[in-house]
N, C-alpha and C positions, 0 to 999 in steps of 0.2 A: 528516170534513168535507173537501173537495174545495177545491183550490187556488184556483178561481173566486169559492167560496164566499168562502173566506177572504177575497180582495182587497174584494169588494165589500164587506163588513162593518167591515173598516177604515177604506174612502173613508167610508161613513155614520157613523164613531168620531170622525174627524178633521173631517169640517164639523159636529160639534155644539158647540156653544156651553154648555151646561154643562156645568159641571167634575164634576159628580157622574154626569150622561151619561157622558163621555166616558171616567170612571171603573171606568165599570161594564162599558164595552165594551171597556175596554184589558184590563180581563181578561181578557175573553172570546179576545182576540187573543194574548194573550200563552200561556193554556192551549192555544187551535188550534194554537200555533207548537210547542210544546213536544207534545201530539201526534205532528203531522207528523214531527219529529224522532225521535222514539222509532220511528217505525213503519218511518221511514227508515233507521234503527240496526238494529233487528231484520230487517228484509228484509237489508239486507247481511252482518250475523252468518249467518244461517238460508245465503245464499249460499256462505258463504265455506266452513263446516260440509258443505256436500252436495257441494264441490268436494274439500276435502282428504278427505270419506270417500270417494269415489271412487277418489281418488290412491292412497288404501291399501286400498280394495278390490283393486285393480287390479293395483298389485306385492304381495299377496298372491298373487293368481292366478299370475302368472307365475316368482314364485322360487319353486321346491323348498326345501324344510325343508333343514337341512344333518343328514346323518348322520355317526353316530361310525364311527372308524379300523375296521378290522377286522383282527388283529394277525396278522403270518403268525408272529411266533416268541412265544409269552406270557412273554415274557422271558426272562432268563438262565437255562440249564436243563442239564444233563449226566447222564452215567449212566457205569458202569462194567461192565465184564462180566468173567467168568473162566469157561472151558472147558476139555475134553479129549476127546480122540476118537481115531479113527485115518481117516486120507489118504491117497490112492494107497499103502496095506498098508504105512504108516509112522504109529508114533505123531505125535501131536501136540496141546502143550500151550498155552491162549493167554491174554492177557488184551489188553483195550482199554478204552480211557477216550475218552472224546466230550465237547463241549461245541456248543453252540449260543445264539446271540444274536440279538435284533432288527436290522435295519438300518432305522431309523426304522420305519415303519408295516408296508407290504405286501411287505416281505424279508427276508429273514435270511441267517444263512450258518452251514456244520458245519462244524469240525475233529478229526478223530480218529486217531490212533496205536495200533497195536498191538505186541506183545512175543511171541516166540513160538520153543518148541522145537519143531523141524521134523526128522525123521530125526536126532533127537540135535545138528543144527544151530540158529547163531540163523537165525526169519526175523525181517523187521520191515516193515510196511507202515503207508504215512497217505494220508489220503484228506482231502480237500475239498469240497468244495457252498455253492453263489451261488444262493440261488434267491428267487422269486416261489411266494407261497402265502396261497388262502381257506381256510380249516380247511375251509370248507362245501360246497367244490366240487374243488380239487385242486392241484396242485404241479408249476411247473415253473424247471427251474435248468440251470444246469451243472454236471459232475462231472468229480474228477481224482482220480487214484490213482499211486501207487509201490509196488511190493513188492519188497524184496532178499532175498535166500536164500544164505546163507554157504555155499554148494555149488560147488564144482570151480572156485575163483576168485572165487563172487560172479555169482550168476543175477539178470537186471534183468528186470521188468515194469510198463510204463505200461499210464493208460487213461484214458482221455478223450472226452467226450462228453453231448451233451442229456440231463439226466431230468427222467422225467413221475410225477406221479401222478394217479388221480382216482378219489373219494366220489361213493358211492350208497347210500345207508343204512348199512348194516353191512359193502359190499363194497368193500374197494381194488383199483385197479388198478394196480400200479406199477412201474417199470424203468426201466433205464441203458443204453445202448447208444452203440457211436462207436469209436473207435482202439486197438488195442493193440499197440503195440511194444514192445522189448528188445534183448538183446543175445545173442549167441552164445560160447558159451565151451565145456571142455573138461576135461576129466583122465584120469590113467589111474589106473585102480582094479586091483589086482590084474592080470591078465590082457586086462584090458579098457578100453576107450576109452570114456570114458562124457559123452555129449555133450547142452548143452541149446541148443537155438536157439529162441529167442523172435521171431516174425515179425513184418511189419507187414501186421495185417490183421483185420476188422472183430471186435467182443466184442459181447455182450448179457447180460444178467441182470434177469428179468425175472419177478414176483409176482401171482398171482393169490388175494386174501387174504379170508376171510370170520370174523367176531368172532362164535365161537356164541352170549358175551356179552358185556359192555361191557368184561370182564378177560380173555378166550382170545380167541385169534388162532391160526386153523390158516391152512396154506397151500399151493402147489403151483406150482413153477416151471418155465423153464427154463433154463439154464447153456450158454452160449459160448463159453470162454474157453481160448485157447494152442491154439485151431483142432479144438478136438473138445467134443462136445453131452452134456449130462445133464440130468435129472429131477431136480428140488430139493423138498422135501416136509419141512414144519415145522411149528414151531409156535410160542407162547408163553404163561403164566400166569401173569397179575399177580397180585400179594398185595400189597394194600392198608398202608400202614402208618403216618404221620403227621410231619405239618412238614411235605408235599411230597416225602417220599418214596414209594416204592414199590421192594420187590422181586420178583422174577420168575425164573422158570423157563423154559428156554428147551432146545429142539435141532433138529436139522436131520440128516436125511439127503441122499445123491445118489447114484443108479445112472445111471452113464454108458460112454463110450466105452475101451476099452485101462483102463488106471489112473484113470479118471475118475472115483472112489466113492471113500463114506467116509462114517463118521458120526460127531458130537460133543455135547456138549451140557452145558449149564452154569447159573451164577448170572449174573442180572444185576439191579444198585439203579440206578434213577434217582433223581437232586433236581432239584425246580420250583420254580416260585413257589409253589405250593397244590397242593395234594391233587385228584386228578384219577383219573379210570379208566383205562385201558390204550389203550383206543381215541381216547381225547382225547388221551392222551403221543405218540403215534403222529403224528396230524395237527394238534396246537397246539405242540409243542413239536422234538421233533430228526428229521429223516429217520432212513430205514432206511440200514447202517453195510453199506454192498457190500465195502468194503476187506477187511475181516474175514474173509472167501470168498473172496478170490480168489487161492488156493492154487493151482488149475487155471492159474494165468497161466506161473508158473515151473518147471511139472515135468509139462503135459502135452506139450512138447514137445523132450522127453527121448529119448535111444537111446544104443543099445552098440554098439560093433565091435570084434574079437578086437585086439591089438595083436599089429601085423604083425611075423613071423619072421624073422630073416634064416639064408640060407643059406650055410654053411660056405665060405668061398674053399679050392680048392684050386691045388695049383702044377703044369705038365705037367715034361715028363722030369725026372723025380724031384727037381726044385727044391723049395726049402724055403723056407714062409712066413716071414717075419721082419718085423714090425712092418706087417704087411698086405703087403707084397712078399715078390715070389718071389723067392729068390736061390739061385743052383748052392750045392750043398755043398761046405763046405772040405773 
């Protein structure tokens, strides 16, 4: 019933004169009224309804869903390894322990130390890594290293510098490259001067790594270090075993420059949070341990020189040495 309608029905409500008219049509106006009300109610419901689904039509469309963390370190994780081999035609014995941790979500960081008889001497090397890491795509950080070698006074080598890694199915690509400096030192052995100078000047080490399956890791490098080049060629086998552990089989050879070879190879357990394959500990949990190798820092730049002779002073007309002076005879 239409607004016009209404009034007019009223004005004819109100000049009737009987009560029982006027009765009948008060109804009538009062249901119109109550009507119009409802319909007036619904049209603005029905309005209010197509505005706010819109509103959240709308900021649907425009906010992205929020996605979960993507962890570069799956938490607290370490391993330990123990070795032997022989180095530039010197035994050598080693062990090393690692740990690695979260730094909130998409960082982490490694510390690791190692222990080592080297030509019947200690050495001792730790290394460091700050990095950024997708398990699903690749790794990059920073890297620091120290190695001392209890030889002819105490041989020092640093290193420092960018590392990268990066996933492609079963293939890594990965290395360290940037500074290595040390110190220069000295002794005499025997007959001989035997000297190591550590220079300042660029290092690399560097992994080309394919998982024939989710537990072997072979490999094939290359080696920069204390200024002369080698070939690095490895491997590793994981063996599965429980809590988050896993132990592993591992060696490495290098054929390189002057003394730059050597081969070793050893045990090593890792512990995780869970139980994982070899190629997952690799890229969710610790980087690869470069400190461990870098033997080549403090003895490929090593040499010998005769220790120099001296020659006999003598005295002219028939004077006689005495305490390095020549003096006439009494």
């Amino acid at each position: 019933m239409s607004a016009n309608i209404f009034a007019a029905e009223f004005r004819r409500c109100v000049s009737m004169r009987r009560a029982a008219e006027f009765g009948e049509c008060g109804t009538k106006v009062v249901t119109a009224r109550l009507l119009l009300q409802s319909v007036a109610v619904l049209v603005i419901a029905g309005g209010v309804s197509m505005v706010s689904g819109a509103a959240r039509s709308a900021d649907m469309a425009t906010k992205a869903p929020p996605q979960g963390c993507v962890q570069a370190v799956d938490g607290f994780n370490g391993k330990i390894s123990g070795y032997g081999g022989s180095f530039a035609n010197d035994a050598l014995y080693a062990g090393t322990g690692t740990v690695a941790l979260p730094l909130g979500c998409a960082f982490g960081a490694q510390i690791s130390s190692t222990g080592a008889s080297f030509d019947g001497r200690f050495l001792g090397a730790t290394e460091g890594h700050l990095f950024w890491r997708n398990p699903s795509q690749g790794l990059l950080g920073v890297y620091g290293s120290y190695v001392y070698w209890n030889q002819a006074g105490g041989v020092r080598s640093s290193h420092i510098g960018p590392e990268a890694e990066l996933y492609s199915g079963r293939w890594t690509l990965q290395g360290v490259a940037g500074v290595e400096f040390g110190n220069n030192t000295s002794s005499v052995v025997g007959s001989v001067i035997q000297t190591y100078d550590v220079k300042t000047r660029f290092f690399d080490q560097v992994d080309l790594a394919y998982y024939l399956q989710d537990n072997l890791r072979v490999y094939a490098g290359h080696r920069y270090l204390g200024g002369e080049h080698a070939l690095a060629l490895g491997g590793e086998w994981g063996i599965p075993m429980s809590h988050g552990v896993m132990a592993a089989l591992f060696a490495e050879g290098r054929v390189g420059e002057d003394n730059f070879h050597g081969v070793w190879g050893g045990v090593r357990v890792y512990f995780g949070q869970k139980d994982k394959t070899l190629i997952r500990r690799h890229r969710e949990d610790d980087p690869i341990d470069w400190g461990a190798g870098e033997f080549g820092g403090v003895t490929n730049g090593a040499s010998t020189s005769p220790v120099p002779t001296s020659t006999p002073q003598s005295c002219p007309n028939g004077d006689i040495l005495v305490n390095g002076v020549c003096e006439p005879p009494v």
